[in-house]
Each structure stands twice: as C-alpha cells, then as structure tokens.
C-alpha positions as CSV (number, residue, x, y, z in Angstrom):
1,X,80.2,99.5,90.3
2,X,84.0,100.3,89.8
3,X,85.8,103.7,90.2
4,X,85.2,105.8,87.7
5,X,88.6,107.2,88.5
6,X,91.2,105.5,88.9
7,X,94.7,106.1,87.4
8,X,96.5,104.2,84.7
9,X,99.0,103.5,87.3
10,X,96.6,102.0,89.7
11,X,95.0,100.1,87.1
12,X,98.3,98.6,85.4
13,X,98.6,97.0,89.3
14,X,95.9,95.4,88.9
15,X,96.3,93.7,86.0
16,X,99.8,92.5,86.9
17,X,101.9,95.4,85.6
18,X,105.7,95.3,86.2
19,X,106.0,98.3,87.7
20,X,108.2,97.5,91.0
21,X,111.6,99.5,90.8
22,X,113.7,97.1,91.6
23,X,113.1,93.5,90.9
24,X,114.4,91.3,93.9
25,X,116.0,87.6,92.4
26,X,116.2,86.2,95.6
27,X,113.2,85.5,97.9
28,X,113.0,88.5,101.1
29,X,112.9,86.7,104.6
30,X,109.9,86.3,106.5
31,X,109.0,89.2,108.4
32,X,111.6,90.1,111.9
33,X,108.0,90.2,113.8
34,X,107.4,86.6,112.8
35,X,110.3,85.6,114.7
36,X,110.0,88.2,117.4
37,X,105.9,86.3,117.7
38,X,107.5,82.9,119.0
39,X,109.9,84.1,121.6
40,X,109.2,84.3,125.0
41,X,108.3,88.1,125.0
42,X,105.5,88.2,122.5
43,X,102.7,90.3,123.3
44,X,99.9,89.1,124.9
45,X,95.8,89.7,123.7
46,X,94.6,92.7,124.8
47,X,91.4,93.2,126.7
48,X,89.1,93.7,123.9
49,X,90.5,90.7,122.0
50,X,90.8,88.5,124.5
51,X,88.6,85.5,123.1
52,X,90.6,85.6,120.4
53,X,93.0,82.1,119.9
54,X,96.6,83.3,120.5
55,X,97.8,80.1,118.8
56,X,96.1,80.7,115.6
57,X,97.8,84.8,115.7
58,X,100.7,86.9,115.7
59,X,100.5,89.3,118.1
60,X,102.8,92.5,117.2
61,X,101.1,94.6,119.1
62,X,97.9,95.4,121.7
63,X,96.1,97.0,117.8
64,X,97.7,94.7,115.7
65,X,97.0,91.0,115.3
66,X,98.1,88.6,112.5
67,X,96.6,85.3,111.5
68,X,98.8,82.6,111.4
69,X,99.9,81.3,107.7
70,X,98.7,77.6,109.4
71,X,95.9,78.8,111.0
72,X,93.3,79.7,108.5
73,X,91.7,76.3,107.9
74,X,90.1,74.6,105.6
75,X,86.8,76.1,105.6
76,X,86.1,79.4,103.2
77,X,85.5,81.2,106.1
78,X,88.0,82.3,109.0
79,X,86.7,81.8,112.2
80,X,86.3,85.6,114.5
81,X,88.8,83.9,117.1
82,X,91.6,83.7,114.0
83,X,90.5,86.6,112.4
84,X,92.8,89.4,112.7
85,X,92.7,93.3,114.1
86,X,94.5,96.1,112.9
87,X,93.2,99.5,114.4
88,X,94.6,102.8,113.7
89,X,93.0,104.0,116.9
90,X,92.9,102.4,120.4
91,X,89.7,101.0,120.4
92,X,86.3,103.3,122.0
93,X,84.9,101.6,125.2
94,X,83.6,98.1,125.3
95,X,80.5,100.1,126.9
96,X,79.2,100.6,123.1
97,X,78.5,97.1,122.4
98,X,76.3,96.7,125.7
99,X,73.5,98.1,123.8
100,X,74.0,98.2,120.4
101,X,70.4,99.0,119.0
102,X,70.9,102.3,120.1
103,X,74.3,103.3,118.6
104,X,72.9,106.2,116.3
105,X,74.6,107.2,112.6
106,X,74.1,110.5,110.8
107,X,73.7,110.5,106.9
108,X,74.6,114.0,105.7
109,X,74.7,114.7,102.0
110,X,72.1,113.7,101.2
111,X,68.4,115.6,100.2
112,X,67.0,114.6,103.3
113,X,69.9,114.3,106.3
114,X,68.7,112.2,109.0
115,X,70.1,110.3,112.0
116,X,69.4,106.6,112.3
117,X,69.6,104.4,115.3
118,X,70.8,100.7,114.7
119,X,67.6,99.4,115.9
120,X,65.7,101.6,113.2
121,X,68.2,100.5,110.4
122,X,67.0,96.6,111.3
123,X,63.8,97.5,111.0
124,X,64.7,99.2,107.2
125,X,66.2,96.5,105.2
126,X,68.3,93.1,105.6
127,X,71.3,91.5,103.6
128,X,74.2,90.0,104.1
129,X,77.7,90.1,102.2
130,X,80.4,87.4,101.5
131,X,84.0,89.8,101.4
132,X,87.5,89.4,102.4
133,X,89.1,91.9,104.7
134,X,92.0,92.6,104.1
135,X,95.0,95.6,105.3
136,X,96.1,97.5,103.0
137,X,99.9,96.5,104.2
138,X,99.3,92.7,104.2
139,X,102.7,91.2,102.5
140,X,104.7,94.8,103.8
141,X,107.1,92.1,105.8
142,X,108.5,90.8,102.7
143,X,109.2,94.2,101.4
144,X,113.1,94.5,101.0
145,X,112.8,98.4,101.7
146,X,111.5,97.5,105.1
147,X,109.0,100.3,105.3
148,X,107.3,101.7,108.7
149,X,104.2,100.0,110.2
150,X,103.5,96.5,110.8
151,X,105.7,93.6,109.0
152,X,102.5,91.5,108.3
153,X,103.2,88.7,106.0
154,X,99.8,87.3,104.8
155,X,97.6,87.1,107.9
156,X,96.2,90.5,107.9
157,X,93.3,89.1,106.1
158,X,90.4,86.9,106.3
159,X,87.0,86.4,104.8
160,X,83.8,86.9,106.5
161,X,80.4,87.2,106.2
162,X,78.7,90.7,107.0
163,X,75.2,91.0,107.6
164,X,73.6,94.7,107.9
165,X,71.6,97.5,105.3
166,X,73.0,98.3,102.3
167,X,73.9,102.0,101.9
168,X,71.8,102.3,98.8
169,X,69.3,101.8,101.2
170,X,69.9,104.5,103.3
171,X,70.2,106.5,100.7
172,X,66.7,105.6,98.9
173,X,65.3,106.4,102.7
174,X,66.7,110.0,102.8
175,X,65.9,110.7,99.5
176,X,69.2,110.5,97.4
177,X,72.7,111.8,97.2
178,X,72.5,115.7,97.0
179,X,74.1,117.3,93.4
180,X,77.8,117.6,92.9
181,X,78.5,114.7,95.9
182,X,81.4,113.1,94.3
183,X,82.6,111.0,97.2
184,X,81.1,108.5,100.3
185,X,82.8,109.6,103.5
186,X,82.4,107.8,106.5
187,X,84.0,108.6,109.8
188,X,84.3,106.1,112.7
189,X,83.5,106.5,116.8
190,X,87.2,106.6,118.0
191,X,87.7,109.5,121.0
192,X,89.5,112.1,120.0
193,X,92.1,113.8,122.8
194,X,90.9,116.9,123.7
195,X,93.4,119.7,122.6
196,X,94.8,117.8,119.1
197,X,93.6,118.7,115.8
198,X,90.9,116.0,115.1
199,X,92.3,116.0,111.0
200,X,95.7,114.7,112.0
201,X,94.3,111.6,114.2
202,X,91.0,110.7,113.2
203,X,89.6,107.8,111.5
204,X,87.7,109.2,108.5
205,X,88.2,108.0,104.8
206,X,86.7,109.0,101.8
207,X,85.9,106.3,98.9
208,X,84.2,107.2,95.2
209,X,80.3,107.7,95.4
210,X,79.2,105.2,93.2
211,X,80.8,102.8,95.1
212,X,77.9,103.1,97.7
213,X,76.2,100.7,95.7
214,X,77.5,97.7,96.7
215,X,78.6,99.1,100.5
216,X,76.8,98.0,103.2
217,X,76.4,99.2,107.4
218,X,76.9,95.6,109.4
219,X,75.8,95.3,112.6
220,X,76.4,91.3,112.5
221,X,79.6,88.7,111.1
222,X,79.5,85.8,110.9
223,X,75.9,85.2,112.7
224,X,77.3,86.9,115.8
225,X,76.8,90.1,117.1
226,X,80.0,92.8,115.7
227,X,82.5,92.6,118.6
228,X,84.1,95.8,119.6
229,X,87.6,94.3,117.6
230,X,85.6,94.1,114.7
231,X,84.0,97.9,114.6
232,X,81.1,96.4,116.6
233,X,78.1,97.9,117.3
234,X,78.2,98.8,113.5
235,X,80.5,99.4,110.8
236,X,80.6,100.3,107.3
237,X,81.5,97.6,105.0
238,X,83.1,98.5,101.4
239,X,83.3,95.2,99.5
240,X,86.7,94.5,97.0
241,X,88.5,97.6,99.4
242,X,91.0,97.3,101.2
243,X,90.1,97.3,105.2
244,X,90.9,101.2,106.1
245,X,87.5,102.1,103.9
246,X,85.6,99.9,106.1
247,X,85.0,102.0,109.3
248,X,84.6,100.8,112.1
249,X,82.7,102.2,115.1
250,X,81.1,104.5,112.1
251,X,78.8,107.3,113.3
252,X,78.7,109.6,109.9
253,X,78.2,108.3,106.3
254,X,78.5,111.9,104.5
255,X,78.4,112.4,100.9
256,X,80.7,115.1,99.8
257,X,81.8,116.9,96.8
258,X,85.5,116.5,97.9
259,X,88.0,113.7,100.1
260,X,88.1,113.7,103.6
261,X,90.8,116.9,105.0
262,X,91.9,113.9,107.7
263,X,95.3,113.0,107.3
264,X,94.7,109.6,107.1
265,X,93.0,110.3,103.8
266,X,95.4,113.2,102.0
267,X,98.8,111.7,103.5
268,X,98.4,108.2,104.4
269,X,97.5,105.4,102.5
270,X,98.7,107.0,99.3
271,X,100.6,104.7,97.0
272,X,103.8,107.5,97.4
273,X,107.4,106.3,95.5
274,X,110.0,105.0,97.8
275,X,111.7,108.0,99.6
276,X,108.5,110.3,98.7
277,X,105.7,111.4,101.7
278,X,102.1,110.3,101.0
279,X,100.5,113.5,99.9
280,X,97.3,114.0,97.3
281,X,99.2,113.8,94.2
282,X,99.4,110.2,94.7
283,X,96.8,107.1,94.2
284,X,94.6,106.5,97.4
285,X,94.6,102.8,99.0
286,X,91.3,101.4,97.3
287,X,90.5,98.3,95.8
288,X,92.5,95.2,96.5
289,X,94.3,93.8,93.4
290,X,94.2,89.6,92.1
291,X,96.3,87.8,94.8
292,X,96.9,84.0,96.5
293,X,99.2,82.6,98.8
294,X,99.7,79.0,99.4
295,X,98.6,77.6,103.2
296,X,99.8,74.2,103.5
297,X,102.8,73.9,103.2
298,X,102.5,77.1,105.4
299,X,105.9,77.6,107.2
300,X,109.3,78.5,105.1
301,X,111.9,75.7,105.4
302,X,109.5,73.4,106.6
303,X,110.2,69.4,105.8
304,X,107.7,67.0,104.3
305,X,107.5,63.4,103.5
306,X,108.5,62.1,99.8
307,X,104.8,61.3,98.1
308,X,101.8,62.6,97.4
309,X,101.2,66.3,98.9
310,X,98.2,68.5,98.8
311,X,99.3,72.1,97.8
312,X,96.4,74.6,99.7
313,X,95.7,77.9,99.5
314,X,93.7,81.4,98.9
315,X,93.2,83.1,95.8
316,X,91.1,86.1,95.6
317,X,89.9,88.4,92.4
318,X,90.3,91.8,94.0
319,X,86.8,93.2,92.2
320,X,86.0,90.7,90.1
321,X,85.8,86.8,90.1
322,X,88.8,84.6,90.5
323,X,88.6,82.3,87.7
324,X,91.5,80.5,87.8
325,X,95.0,79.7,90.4
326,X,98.0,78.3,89.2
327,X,100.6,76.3,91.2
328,X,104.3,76.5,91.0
329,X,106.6,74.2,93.1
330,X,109.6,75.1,91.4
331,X,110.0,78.7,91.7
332,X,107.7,80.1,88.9
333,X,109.6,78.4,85.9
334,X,106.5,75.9,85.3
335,X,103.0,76.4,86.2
336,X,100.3,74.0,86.5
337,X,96.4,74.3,87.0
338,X,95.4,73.8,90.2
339,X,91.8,73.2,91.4
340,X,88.9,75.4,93.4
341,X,87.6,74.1,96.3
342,X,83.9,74.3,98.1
343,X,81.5,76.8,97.2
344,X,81.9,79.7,95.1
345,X,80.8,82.9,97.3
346,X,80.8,85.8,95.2
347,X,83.4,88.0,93.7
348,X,84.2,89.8,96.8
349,X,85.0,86.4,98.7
350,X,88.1,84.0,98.4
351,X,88.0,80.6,96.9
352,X,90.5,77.7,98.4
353,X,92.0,76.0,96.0
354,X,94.1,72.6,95.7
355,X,96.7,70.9,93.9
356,X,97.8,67.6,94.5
357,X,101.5,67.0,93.4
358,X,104.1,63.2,94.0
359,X,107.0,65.2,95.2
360,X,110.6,63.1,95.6
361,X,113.4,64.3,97.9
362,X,114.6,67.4,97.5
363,X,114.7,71.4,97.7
364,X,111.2,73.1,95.8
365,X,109.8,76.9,95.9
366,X,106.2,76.9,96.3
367,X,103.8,79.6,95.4
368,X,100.3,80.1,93.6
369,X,99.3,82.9,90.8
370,X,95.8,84.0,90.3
371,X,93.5,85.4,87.7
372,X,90.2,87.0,87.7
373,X,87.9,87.5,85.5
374,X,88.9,90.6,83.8
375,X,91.6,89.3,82.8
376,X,94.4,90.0,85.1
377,X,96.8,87.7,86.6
378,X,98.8,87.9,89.7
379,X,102.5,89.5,88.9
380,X,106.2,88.3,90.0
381,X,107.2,91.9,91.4
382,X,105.6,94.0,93.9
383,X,104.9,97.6,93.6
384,X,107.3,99.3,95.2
385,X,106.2,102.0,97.6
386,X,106.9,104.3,100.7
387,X,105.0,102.1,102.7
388,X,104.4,98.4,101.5
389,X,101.0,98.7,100.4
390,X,98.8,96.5,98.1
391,X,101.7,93.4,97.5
392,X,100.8,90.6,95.3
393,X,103.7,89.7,94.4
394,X,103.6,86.0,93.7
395,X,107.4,85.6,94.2
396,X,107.6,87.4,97.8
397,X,104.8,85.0,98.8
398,X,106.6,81.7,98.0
399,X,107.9,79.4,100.1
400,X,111.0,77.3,100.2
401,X,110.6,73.4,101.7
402,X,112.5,70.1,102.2
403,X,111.2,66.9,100.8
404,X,112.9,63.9,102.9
C-alpha cells in the first residue's frame, strides 16, 4: 500500500515533473570522488567489509562504498561483494553476528508489546522479497550545486533478495497496531556515546503505518546469512524506499502516533530548497521515484568500435512496475524502444534492459528513460535540493562516447 500522505510536490517528482530550479544544458562532470577513487591514495576496505571486491567499488570512505558503473553485471542481481555500504553510524561490533538467533527486537505500539528473539521470529513465518536498495543521495555527484555528503554517481544501489518475517506478521502475533498509531518507527543497534543527546546521532526513522504491509525483518540476502555491512543479524526491510528506512542492526519496531524526534528524521533527509536547512516543514526522503542508467557503455568518454553495440542498463519503477525503458544515443532528441531482459521480479526489483544499435564513427550521448506503470516517465531535470536527494534525472545520467 502507498502513502496516504504524500505531498503534491513529492508526487509531481514522481511522475516526472519539471520542478528543478535551474535547468543545466550542458552535462555536470562525473563526481571529484570518482577521480579521487583511482589515484593512488584511495581508501582501502574497512574491517567489516573486507570481503568485499575493491575492483568492482569506489571507496570514499571506511562507511561509504560505491559500486562501480562496470561492475554490476549482467545478472538481475548484484553480487554482496559489489554491493555497496553507506552507514550513517560506524558500524556496532562484528560480535553480533556470531550468534544471531539470539539478537532480540521489541515491538511497541502495538495491543500486545512483546520482545522477539531472531530465532523465535524463524520459527513465526518465512518469505522472501525481491527489492532494490538504493541511497537516498545516489546521482548527488552530478548535482551542479555540489551539495555536502557523498558524490555517489549511480553505484549507491543494487538489488537483492531479502529473506525474513514480514512485519504484518509481527503485528498479527502481538495483536495489532494500537489506535491513533499513525506511523512505523524502527530504530537500529548503533552505540550511542555516552554523554551526547541520543536524538541528534541516532539511527531511527519513521515511515507511514500502512506501509508495514509490505515491510519485512530480514535476517538473510541473498541465501547468506546478513553480514554486519548489511545491518546483519537483522534488519528491517521497506520495499520501493529509499535505503535510510531500512534499518539496519534494528532492535525496536514501534508504532507511534507521531515521527521519530531523531534528527535524522525532522532535519535530515528532508527534500529542503537549495540554501534552506532540512526541517519538518519539508517532504521526508521516502519512496524512490522511476529511474535507469545505462551500464555498458559505462565509463564517460570511453571509445568503442564502429558496428553493432549492445546498449545495457537498469531501469527501475520506484513503487510500481517498470513497464517500459527507452534509449537515446543522441542526447535525448530521439528515443527508441529498447528491450527487457531475464525475469521479471516484482515491482520492487530492477529489470536490465537492452538495445542493440549499428553505430558509425563519431561523438554520441547515451542515456535511457523509464516508465512504470502508473504512468510516470523518467524526467530531463533533477529536483533541485539542499542535499542531492532522489535524482532521476535522465540527462545528468548520460554519457558521452567515441565511436572509432
């Protein structure tokens, strides 16, 4: 089920509104950090990501890991050692994955609040969720505003497959959400330093009720036990939401009658004007709008052979199915139809798509435009915002290549 209450503004994005204030005509350069990844002082993987490949990422920092524009395959889903991290939080101790079946959650809000351990939720229900994850700030590197936080271009995303409970399960179990709860807010494990006021640091973010329906508490991706990078032993999943609302480490699901008082919920992740402070008044980071980006060709100013080329990408619906992806290799004056590849997953998942193209010598812009199935298409302009989030810009996504 959808927000009941979301804003015109928030829906207009979705459906490919022009809302950006200021329309860019020329394309924004790749992120600085993209450079800054290949020299010889990149970062290197932390402990608790240390299994990861560092040839498939971009590592801006020790919380902060990009996949690689090349690196995300041909298969629908990314492999865990591509898939990338963003934590807001250092990491808790790897000590909480040793035994995972008894990492214990509290459900409060509810007629009956109880405390779960993992092992009891296993024992409680089963199911398993197709969904792309996604940070809120993927595409923020292309923004010409250049606004604080990561410069991720499109490899703060992947799609996976979560296995765990569904919430409504939970809730069923406890004996229902209590009257007047008009919100589902979960807060994760992450240590809090003594003397700090736990509102201004803490991981806890608040999402619309109804939206428990479709949530879900994984304790497994991909087959494999949830790493600690991941939110392992168990986090909560919110399908079609951007990757803040699925907390990791989660030890409370609460239902409340109003948002979370952290700060990460009243100040950040609000879709604030350009000079403006995040604050209430404005839209929280929720659902994930219609987007694609193309793959191969998957480096700007890269040089291909005259012929026959195979245009790849990802296309994705946002809450709905993505029912169609359109290819442009001459900088969005003509479009043409390009096709889905492999399975279909579900409408929180990503479909690849390809178009095959004879291309002569010469200079060509490529990019891809989606559409789901409720009608809205992928825009030209971002919306502009204080802090780069939720870009699906089809035109700050394109690349520029060389046919010789």
């Amino acid at each position: 089920m959808k927000p009941t209450n979301l804003s015109r503004r928030h829906a207009m994005l979705r459906a490919g509104g022009a809302l950006s204030l200021a329309s860019i005509g020329t394309l924004t350069p790749i992120s600085k950090a993209l450079a800054a990844s290949e020299s010889k002082d990149a970062p290197s993987l932390p402990d608790y990501a240390s299994w990861k490949n560092p040839d498939a990422l971009i590592i801006h920092s020790a919380n902060t890991m990009e996949t690689k524009r090349g690196a995300f395959g041909d298969g629908l889903i990314t492999p865990l050692d591509r898939l990338f991290v963003r934590n807001n939080l250092n990491p808790p101790s790897e000590e909480i994955t040793e035994d995972p079946d008894s990492w214990e959650i509290r459900i409060e809000g509810v007629k009956n609040p109880t405390t779960f351990t993992v092992g009891e939720l296993k024992r409680m229900g089963l199911e398993s969720v197709p969904m792309i994850l996604q940070c809120s700030g993927n595409g923020r590197g292309y923004f010409p505003s250049e606004p604080s936080g990561t410069q991720w271009t499109v490899g703060a995303a992947g799609c996976v497959i979560f296995t765990g409970i569904p919430v409504k399960k939970l809730i069923e179990a406890t004996g229902g959400i209590a009257d007047g709860m008009k919100y589902m807010t979960s807060t994760g494990g992450e240590e809090i330093p003594e003397g700090i006021d736990p509102d201004t640091v803490k991981v806890e973010r608040s999402v619309p009720a109804e939206i428990s329906d479709r949530a879900l508490l994984a304790w497994e991706i991909n087959g494999v036990p949830l790493p600690l990078a991941h939110g392992g032993p168990l986090r909560l999943v919110v399908p079609g939401f951007t990757g803040v609302n699925s907390i990791k480490y989660v030890k409370q699901v609460a239902f409340t009658e109003d948002q979370s008082s952290a700060n990460i919920q009243q100040n950040s992740y609000r879709m604030a004007p350009l000079g403006e402070k995040g604050s209430p008044e404005y839209d929280s980071v929720w659902e994930m709008p219609v987007k694609s980006w193309v793959t191969q060709p998957s480096e700007p100013d890269q040089t291909l052979k005259s012929g026959l080329v195979q245009i790849k990408g990802l296309a994705m619906g946002g809450n709905s199915d993505v029912t169609g992806v359109e290819v442009s290799v001459d900088g969005g004056d003509t479009w043409h139809e390009a096709k889905f590849v492999g399975p279909d997953l579900g409408p929180y998942a990503w479909r690849q798509f390809v178009y095959p193209v004879e291309l002569e010598p010469g200079k060509y812009e490529v990019t891809s435009r989606a559409t789901n199935a409720d009608g809205q298409t992928q825009p030209k302009e971002r919306m502009e915002n204080n802090r780069g989030y939720l870009n699906n810009s089809w035109h700050d996504h394109m690349l520029s290549i060389t046919v010789a």
